[in-house]
C-alpha positions in Angstrom: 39.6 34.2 35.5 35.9 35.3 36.9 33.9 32.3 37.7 31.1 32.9 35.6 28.6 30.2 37.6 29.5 31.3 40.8 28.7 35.1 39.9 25.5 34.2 38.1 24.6 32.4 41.5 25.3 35.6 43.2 23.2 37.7 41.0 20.8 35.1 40.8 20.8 34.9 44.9 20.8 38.5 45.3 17.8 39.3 43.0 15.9 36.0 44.9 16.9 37.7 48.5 16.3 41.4 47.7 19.4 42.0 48.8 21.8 44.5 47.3 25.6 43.3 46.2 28.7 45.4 45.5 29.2 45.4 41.5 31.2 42.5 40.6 34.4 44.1 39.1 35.1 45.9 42.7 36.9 42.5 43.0 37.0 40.7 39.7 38.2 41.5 36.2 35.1 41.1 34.4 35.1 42.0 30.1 31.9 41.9 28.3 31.9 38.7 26.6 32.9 37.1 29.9 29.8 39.3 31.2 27.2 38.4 28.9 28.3 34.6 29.5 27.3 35.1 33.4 24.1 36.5 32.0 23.6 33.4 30.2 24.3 31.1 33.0 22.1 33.2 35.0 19.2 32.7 33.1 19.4 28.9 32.8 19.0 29.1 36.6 15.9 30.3 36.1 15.1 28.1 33.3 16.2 25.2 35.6 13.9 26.5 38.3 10.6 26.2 35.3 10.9 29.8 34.0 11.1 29.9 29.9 12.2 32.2 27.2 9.9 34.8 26.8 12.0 37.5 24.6 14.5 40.0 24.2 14.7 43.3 25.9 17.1 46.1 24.2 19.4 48.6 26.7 21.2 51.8 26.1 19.1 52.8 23.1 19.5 56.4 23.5 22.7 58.0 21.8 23.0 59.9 25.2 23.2 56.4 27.6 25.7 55.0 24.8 27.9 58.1 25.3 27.7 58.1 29.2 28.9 54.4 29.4 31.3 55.1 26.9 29.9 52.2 24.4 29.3 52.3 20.6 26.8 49.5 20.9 23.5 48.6 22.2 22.9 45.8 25.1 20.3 43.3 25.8 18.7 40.8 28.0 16.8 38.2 28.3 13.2 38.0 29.2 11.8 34.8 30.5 7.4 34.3 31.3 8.6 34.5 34.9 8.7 38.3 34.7 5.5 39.1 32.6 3.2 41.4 35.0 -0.3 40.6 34.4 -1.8 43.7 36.1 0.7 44.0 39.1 4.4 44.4 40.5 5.0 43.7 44.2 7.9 46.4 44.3 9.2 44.5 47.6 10.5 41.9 45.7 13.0 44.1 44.0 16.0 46.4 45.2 16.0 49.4 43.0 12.7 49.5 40.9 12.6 51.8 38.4 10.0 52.0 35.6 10.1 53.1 32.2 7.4 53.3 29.1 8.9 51.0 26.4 7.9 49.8 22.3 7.4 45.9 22.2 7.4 43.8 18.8 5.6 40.6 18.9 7.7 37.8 16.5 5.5 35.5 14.5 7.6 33.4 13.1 11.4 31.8 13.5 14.1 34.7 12.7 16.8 33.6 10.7 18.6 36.3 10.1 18.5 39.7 11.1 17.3 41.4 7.3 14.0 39.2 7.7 13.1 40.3 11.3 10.8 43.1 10.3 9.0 41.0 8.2 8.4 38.0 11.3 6.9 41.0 13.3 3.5 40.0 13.9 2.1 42.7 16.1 3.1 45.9 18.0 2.3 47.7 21.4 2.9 49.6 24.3 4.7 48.6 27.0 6.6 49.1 30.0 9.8 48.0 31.4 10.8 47.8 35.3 14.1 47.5 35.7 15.9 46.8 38.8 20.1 46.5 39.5 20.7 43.8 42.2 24.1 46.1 42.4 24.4 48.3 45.9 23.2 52.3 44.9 22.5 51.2 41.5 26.3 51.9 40.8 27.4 49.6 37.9 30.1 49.0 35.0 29.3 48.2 31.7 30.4 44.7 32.2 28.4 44.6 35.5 25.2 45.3 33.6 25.6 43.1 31.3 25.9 40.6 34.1 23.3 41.4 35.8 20.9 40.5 32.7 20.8 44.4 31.6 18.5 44.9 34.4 15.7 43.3 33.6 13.3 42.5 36.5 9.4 42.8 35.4 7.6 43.8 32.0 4.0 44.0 30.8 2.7 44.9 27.0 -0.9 46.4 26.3 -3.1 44.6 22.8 -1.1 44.3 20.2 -2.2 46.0 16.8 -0.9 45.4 13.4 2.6 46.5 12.3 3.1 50.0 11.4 5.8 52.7 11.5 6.5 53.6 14.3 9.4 55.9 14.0 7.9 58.8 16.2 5.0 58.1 18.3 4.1 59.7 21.0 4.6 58.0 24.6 2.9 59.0 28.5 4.5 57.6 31.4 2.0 57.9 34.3 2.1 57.7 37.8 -1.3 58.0 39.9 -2.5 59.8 37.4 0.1 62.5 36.9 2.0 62.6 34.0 6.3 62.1 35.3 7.5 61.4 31.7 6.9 62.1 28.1 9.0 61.4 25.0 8.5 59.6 21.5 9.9 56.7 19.9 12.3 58.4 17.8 14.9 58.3 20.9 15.1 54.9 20.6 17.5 54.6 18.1 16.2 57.2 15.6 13.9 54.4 15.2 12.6 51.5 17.5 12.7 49.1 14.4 16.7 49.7 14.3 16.6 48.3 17.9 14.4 45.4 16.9 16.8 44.3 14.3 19.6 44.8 16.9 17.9 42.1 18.9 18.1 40.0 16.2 21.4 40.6 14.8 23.1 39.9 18.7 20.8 36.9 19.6 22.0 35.1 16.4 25.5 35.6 17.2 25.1 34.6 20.3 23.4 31.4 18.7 19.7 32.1 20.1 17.2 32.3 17.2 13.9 34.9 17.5 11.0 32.5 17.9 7.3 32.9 17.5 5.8 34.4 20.4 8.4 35.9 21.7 8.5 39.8 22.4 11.5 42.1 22.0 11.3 45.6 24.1 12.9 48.0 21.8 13.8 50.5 24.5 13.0 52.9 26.8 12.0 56.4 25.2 12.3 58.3 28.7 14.5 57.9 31.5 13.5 55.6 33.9 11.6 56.3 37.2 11.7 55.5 40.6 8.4 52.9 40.7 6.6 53.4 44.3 5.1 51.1 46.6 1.1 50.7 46.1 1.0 52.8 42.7 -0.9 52.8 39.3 0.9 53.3 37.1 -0.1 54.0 33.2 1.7 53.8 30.3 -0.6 55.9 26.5 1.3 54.9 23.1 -0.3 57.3 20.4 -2.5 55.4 18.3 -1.4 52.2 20.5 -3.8 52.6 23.6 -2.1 51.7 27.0 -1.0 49.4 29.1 -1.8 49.9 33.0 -0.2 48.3 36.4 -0.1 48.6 39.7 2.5 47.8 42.5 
């Protein structure tokens, strides 16, 4: 049986240190409901240590990534205030950083159930993900990421604008002013909004409820990027403006 507080501690210690761990089922058996319970237990560390619920952040949104790791199923994360960037990343803080441009929803009131999410959206926006595996070479199992809180490190959003469709709009990724990735929001799912209700539909089973205030990253609609030291980097969502950072 794994020890689901001890390996949250390691995560949790790892991602603290900046120190890179060998994936955790190299030496234990590790399924995903056992997983997403050391994800859990990692995040009431941090809760524990002042850090509170911030939102929900979507993985594996691409039909591509779900047939590379051999799943059927999205994943997710948790996001907690402690890893909002205001207008900067200090990169040496994390192992693997890796950046990617990202939709966010903004909920405005308590989800229930997963058919009324769309309707508790209270804005939307561009954003930006940085992810970062505390796992050695960024080598991981399914269970493993899940563990390891989907990869969550660091996210910011730009102004938030009033719902709309947003089924295939346009997205930059910049880097110091050159352009490293382009895609649209259609890879997310077909359809961001099918990831946002996926955010709902899992956090309710696992007995969390959306609340006001709280922001759900839909997805990445690019692959992820390496995320240099002492960069700006620039995220354009068409019709959505941008969101900026720097590391």
């Amino acid at each position: 049986m794994a020890d689901v507080h001890a390996l949250a501690a390691e995560l949790d210690e790892a991602a603290r240190n900046v120190r890179a761990i060998p994936k955790l089922t190299a030496r234990t058996p590790l399924d995903v409901a056992t997983a997403y319970a050391v994800q859990r237990a990692g995040i009431e560390r941090r809760r524990r240590r002042g850090e509170r619920l911030a939102g929900v952040k979507m993985g594996f949104t691409s039909r591509a990534k779900m047939v590379q790791m051999g799943v059927d199923d999205v994943i997710w994360g948790l996001l907690t205030d402690g890893m909002a960037a205001e207008s900067s990343v200090d990169v040496s803080r994390l192992v693997h950083p890796r950046v990617e441009p990202e939709i966010a929803y903004l909920i405005g009131r308590e989800v229930r159930s997963a058919a009324e999410v769309e309707s508790a959206v209270a804005g939307v926006a561009v954003g930006f993900e940085v992810l970062d595996s505390r796992y050695e070479n960024f080598d991981f199992t399914l269970p493993d990421v899940i563990a390891d809180n989907a990869s969550a490190a660091r996210f910011g959003v730009g102004a938030w604008h009033a719902p709309r469709d947003l089924s295939n709009t346009g997205l930059l990724l910049e880097i110091d002013g050159r352009p490293v990735q382009t895609g649209s929001s259609a890879a997310i799912l077909g359809d961001p909004v099918r990831s946002l209700r996926a955010a709902a539909r899992l956090a309710l089973a696992a007995g969390l409820t959306l609340e006001p205030g709280w922001i759900v990253l839909a997805g990445a609609a690019t692959a992820a990027v390496p995320l240099p030291k002492d960069a700006h980097v620039r995220v354009v969502g068409a019709g959505l403006g941008a969101v900026e950072v720097t590391t």
